[in-house]
DRENPA-3360 file (N, C-alpha, C; in nm, 2 decimals, always signed):
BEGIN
1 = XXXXXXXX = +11.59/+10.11/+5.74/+11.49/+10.13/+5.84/+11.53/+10.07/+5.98 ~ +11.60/+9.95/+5.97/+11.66/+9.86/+6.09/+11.76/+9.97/+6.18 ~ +11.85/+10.03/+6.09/+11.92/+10.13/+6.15/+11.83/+10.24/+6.22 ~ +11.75/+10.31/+6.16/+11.67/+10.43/+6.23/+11.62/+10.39/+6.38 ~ +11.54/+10.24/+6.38/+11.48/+10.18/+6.46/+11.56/+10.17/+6.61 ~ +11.71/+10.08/+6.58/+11.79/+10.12/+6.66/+11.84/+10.17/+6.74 ~ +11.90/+10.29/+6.65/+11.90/+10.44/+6.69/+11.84/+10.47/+6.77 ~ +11.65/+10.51/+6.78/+11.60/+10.49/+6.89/+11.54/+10.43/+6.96;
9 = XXXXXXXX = +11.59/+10.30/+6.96/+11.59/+10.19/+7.04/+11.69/+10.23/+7.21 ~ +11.82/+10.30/+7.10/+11.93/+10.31/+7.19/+11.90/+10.42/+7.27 ~ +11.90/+10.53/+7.17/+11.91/+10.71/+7.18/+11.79/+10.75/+7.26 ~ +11.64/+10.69/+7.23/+11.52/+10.75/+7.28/+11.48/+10.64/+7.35 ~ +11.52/+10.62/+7.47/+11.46/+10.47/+7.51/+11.30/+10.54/+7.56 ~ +11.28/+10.58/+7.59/+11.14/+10.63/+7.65/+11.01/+10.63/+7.57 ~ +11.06/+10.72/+7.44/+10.99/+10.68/+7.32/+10.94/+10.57/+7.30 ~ +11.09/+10.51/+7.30/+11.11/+10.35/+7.25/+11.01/+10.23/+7.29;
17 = XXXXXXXX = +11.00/+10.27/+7.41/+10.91/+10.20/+7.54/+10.75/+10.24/+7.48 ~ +10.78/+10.37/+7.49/+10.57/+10.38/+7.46/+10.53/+10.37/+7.34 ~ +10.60/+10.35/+7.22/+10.54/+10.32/+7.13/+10.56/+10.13/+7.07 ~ +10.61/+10.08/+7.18/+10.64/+9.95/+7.16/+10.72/+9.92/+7.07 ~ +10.89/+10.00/+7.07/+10.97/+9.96/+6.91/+10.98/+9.83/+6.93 ~ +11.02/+9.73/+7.04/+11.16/+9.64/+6.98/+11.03/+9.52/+6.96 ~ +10.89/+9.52/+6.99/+10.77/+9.49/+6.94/+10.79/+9.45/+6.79 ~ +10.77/+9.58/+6.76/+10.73/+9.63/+6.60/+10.90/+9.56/+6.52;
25 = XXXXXXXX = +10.99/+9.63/+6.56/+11.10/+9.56/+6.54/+11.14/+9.41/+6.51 ~ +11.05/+9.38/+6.60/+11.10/+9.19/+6.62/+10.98/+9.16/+6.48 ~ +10.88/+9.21/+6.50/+10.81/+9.20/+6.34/+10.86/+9.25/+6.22 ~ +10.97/+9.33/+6.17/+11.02/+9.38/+6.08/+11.09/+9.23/+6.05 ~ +11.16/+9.18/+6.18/+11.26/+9.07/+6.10/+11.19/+8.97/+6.12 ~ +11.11/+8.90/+6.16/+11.05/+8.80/+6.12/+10.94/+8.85/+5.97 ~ +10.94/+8.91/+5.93/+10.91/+8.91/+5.77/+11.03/+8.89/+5.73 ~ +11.14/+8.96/+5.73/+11.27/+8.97/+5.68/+11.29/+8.78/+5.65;
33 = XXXXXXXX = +11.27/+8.75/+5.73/+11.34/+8.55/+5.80/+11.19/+8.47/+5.69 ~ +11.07/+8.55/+5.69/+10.99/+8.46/+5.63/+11.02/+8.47/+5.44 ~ +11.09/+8.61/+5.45/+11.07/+8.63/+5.27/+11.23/+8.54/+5.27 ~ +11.33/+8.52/+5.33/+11.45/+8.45/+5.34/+11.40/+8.29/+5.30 ~ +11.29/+8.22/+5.39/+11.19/+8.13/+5.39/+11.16/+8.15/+5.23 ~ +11.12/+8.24/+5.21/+11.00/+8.16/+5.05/+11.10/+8.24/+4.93 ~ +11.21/+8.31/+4.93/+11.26/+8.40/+4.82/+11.44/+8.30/+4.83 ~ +11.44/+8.30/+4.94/+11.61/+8.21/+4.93/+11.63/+8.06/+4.98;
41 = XXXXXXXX = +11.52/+8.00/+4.97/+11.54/+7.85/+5.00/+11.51/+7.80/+5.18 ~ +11.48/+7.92/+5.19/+11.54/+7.92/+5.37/+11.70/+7.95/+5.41 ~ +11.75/+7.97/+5.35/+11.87/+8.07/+5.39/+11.88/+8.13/+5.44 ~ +11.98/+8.18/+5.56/+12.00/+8.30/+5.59/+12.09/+8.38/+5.54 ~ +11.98/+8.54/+5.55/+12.04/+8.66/+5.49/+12.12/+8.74/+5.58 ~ +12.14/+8.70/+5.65/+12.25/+8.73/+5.77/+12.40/+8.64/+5.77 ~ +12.46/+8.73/+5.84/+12.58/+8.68/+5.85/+12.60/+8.64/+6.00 ~ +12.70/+8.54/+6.02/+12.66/+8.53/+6.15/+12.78/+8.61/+6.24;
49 = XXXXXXXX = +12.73/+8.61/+6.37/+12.80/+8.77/+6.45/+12.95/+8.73/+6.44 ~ +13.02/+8.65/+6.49/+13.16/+8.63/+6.44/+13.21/+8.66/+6.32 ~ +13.15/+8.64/+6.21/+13.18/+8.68/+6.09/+13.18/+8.85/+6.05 ~ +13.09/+8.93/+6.09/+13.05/+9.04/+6.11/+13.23/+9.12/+6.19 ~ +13.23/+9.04/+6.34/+13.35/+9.11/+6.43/+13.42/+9.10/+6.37 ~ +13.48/+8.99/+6.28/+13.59/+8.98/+6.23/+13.59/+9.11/+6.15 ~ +13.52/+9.12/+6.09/+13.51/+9.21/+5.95/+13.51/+9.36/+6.00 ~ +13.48/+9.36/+6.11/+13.49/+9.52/+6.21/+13.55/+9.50/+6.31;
57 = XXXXXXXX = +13.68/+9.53/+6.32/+13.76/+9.49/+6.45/+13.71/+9.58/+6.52 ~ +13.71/+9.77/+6.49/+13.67/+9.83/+6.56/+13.55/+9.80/+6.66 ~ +13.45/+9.68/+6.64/+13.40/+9.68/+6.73/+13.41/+9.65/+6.85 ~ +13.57/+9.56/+6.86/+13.70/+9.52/+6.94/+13.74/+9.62/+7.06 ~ +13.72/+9.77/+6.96/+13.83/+9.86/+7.02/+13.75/+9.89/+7.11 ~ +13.78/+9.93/+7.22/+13.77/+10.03/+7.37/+13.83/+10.16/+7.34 ~ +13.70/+10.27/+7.40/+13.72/+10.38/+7.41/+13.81/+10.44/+7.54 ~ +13.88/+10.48/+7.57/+13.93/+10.49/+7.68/+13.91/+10.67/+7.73;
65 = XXXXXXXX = +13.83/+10.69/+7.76/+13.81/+10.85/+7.84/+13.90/+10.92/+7.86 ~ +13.92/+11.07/+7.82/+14.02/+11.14/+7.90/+14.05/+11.12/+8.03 ~ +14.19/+11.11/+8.11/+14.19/+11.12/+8.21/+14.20/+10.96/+8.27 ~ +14.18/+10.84/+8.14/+14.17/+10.73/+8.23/+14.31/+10.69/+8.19 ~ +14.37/+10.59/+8.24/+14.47/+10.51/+8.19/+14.43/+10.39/+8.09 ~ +14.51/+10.43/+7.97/+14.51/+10.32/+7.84/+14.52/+10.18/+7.81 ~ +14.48/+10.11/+7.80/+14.52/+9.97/+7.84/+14.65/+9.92/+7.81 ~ +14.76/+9.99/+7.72/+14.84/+9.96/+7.66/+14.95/+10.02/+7.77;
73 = XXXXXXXX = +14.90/+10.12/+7.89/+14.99/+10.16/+8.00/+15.01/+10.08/+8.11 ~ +14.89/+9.99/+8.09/+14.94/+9.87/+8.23/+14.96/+9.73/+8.18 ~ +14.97/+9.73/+8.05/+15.14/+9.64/+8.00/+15.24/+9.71/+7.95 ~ +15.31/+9.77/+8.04/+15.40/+9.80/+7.99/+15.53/+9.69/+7.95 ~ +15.65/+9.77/+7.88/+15.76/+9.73/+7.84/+15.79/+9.62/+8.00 ~ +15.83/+9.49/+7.94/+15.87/+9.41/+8.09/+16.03/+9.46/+8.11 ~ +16.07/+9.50/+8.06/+16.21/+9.55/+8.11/+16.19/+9.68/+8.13 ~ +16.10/+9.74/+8.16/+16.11/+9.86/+8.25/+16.05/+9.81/+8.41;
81 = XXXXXXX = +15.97/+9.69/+8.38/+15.93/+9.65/+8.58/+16.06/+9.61/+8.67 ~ +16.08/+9.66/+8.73/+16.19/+9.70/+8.87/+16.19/+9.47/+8.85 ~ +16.29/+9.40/+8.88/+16.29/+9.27/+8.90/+16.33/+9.28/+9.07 ~ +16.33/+9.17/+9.12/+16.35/+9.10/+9.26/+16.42/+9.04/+9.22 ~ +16.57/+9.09/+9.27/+16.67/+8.99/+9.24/+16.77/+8.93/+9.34 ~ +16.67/+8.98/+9.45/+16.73/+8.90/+9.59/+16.69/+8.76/+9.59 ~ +16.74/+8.69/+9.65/+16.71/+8.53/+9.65/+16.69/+8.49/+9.79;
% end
């Protein structure tokens, strides 16, 4: 459900706004955090966000648009940059 919510949190912001999601949302996880509270000691059932990046580098990657230059084009090879070898 956290996923769907999201989604149009992200996708429909308009919606999102007049039916008060991130509202209703911030009440989904504070039950989530209170049953964490009385079912796991007070534990968290989360992982924390570092832990998460690590585990999805992709969320690392950059999309790079047709047409743009790649990040990997402006480091290039250092023996292809012209040197100054005047003194």
């Amino acid at each position: 459900m956290v996923y769907q919510l999201l989604m149009a949190m992200r996708y429909e912001r308009k919606l999102a706004g007049q039916i008060g999601l991130w509202s209703k949302l911030c009440t989904m996880l504070a039950n989530f955090r209170r049953e964490d509270r009385e079912q796991r000691q007070g534990r968290k059932s989360w992982s924390p966000p570092e832990t998460v990046i690590e585990r999805r580098p992709d969320l690392l990657a950059k999309v790079v648009a047709p047409g743009q230059k790649s990040l990997l084009a402006s480091h290039s090879n250092p023996s292809d940059t012209p040197r100054n070898t005047s003194r």
